[in-house]
VEXLO-605463 format. One line per field, with one value per residue (C-alpha): chain; residue number from 1; x, y, z. Coordinates in nm, 3 decimals. Example, Ala and Ser with C-alpha at 12.3 -4.5 7.8 and 13.67 -1.06 7.14 Angstrom:
! VEXLO-605463
mol	c(A;A) .
seq	c(1;2) .
xx	c(1.230;1.367) .
yy	c(-0.450;-0.106) .
zz	c(0.780;0.714) .
! end
This chain:
! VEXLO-605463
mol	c(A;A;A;A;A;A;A;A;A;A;A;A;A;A;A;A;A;A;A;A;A;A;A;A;A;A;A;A;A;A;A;A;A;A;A;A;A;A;A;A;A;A;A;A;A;A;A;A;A;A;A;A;A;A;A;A;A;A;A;A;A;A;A;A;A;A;A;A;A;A;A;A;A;A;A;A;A;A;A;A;A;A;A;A;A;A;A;A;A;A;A;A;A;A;A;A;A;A;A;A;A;A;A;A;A;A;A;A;A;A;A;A;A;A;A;A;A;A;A;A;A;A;A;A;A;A;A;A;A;A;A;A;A;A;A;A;A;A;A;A;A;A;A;A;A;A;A;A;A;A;A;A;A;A;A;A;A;A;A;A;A;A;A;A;A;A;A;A;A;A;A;A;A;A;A;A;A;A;A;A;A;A;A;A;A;A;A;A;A;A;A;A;A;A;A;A;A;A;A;A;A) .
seq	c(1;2;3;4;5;6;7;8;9;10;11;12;13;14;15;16;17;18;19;20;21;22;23;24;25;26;27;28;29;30;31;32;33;34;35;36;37;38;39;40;41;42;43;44;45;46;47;48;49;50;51;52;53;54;55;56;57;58;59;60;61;62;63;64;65;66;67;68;69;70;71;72;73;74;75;76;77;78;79;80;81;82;83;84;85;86;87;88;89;90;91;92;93;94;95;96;97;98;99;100;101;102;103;104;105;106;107;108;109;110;111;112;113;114;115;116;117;118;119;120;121;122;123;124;125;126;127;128;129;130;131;132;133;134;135;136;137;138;139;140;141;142;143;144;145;146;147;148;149;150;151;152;153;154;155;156;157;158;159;160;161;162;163;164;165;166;167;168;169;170;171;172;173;174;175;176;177;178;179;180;181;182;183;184;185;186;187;188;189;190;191;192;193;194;195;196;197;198;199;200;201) .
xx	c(9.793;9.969;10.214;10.490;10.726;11.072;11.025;11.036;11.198;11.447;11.535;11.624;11.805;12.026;12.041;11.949;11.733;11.603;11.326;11.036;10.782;10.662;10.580;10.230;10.107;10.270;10.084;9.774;9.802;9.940;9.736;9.380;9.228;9.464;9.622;9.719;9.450;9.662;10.013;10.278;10.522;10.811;10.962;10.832;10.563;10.394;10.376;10.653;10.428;10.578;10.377;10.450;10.797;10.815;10.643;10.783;11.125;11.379;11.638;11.952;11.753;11.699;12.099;12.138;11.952;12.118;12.485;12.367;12.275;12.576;12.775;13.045;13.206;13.254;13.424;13.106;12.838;13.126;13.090;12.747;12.689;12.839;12.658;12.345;12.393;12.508;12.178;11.954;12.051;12.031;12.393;12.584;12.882;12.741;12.680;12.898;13.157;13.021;12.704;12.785;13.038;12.730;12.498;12.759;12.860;12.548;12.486;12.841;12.656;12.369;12.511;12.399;12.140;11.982;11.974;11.800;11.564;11.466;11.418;11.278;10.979;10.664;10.387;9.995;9.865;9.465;9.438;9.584;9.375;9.087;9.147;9.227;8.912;8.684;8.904;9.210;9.415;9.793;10.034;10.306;10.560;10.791;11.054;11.014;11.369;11.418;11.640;11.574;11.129;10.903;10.663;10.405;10.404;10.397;10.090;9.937;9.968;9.832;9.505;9.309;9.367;9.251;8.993;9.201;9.471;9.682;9.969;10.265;10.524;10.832;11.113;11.374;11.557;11.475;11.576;11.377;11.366;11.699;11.700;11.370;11.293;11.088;10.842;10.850;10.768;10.486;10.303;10.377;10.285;9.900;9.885;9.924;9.692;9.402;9.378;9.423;9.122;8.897;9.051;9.067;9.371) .
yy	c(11.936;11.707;11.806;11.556;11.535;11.526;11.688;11.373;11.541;11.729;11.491;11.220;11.410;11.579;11.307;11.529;11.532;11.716;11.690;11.874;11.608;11.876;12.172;11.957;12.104;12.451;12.503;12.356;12.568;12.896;12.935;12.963;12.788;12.507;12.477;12.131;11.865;11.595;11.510;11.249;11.158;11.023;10.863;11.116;11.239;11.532;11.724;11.758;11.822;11.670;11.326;11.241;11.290;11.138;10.863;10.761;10.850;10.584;10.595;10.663;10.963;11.144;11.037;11.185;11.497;11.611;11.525;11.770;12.045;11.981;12.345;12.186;11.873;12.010;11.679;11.481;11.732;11.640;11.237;11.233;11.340;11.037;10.808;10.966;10.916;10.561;10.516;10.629;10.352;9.918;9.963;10.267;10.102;10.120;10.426;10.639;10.872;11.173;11.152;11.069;11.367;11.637;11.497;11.550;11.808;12.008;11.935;12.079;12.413;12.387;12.557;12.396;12.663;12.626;12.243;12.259;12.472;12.250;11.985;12.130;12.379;12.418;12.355;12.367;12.047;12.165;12.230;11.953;11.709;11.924;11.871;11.502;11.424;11.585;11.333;11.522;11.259;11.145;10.878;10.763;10.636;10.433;10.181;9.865;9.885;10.262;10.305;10.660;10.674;10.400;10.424;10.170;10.448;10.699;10.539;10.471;10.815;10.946;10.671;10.861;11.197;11.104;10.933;10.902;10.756;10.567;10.349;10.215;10.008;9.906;9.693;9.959;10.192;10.583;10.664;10.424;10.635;10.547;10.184;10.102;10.363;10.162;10.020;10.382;10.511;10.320;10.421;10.725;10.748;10.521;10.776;11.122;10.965;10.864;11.186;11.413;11.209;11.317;11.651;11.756;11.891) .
zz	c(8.273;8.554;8.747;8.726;8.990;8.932;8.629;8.411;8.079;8.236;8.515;8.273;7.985;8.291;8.523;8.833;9.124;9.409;9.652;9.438;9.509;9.815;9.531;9.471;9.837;9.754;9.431;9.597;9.900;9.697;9.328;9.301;9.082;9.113;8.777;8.794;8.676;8.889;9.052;9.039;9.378;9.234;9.519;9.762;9.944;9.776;10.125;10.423;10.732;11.006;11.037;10.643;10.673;11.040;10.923;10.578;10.562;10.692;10.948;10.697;10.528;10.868;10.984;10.647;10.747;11.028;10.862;10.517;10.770;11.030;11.016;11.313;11.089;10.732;10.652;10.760;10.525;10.219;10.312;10.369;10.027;9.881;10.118;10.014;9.669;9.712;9.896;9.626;9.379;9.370;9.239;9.315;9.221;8.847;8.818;8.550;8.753;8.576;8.672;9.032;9.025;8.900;9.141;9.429;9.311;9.218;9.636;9.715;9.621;9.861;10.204;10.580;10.617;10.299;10.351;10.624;10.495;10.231;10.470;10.689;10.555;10.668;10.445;10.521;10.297;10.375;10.023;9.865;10.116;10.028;9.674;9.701;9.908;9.612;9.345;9.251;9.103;9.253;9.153;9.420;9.176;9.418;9.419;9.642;9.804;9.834;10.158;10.183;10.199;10.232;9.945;10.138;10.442;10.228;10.074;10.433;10.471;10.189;10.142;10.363;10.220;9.876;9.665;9.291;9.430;9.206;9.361;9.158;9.377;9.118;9.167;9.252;9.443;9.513;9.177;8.960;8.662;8.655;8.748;8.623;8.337;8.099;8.375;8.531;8.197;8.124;8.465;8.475;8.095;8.130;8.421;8.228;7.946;8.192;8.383;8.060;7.866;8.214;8.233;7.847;7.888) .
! end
């Protein structure tokens, strides 16, 4: 099995999205034997410890971060929202109204404190390097003009850490299974075949 992160089936028959990419380290780190036979980072890192994040997320996702967790302007954690979701797409403007109303709204739910708990975690990604220095396999799915994480620090980050490492840099925004589904698709797809035929999952 591979863990695929966003969950590709869901994600694209609801049109959501959250930060899940970080789970890989949690499952890693929290279930022995590691039930996963590889991973996926769909525009994201697949840990937060501080020198990932630091290092690969751009300036508007951490002026982003401290607006989603503000509890002093509740006008500015409504706004962000909206500039967030803008900045995940090549053309926000495009995007159906419906969808762009769940999305915000689905984040409408999510209070300060609980925001900046997701953000803000700790995690302990020994495991998962552990696991990725004896071949576990990982795919950073990432699109070339993401303005939220830069997919070539995140894979300057991650080369060290592991030996199957598997980099797919696509024309596209943060959300390229939405801008670039068909080339996602494919990678993701000649991805999930190769490391099931090892595995014999």
């Amino acid at each position: 099995m591979v863990c695929l992160t966003p969950p590709m089936y869901r994600q694209l028959k609801s049109n959501r999205t959250t930060n899940i990419a970080p789970i890989i380290c949690d499952i890693c780190a929290n279930i022995s034997p590691v039930p996963i036979a590889g991973a996926v980072g769909l525009a994201g890192a697949p840990t937060m410890i501080g020198p990932v994040v630091a290092n690969t997320g751009t300036p508007t996702l951490f002026e982003a971060f401290g607006r989603f967790c503000s509890t002093v302007d509740s006008t500015q954690t409504l706004i962000v929202r909206n500039d967030f979701f803008n900045a995940c797409f090549t053309d926000p403007a495009n995007i159906p109204f419906n969808m762009k109303s769940a999305w915000i709204g689905m984040t409408v739910l999510q209070t300060p404190d609980i925001s900046a708990l997701v953000i803000s975690r700790q995690q302990d990604a020994t495991k998962l390097f552990e696991l990725g220095a004896q071949g576990f396999p990982l795919q950073i799915l990432h699109g070339k003009v993401d303005k939220l994480v830069d997919g070539e620090a995140v894979v300057k980050e991650l080369k060290p850490h592991f030996k199957d490492l598997e980099i797919s840099l696509i024309e596209g925004s943060h959300t390229i299974f939405h801008d670039q589904q068909e080339e996602m698709l494919d990678k993701l797809i000649g991805f999930v075949d190769r490391v099931n035929a090892v595995s014999g999952w």
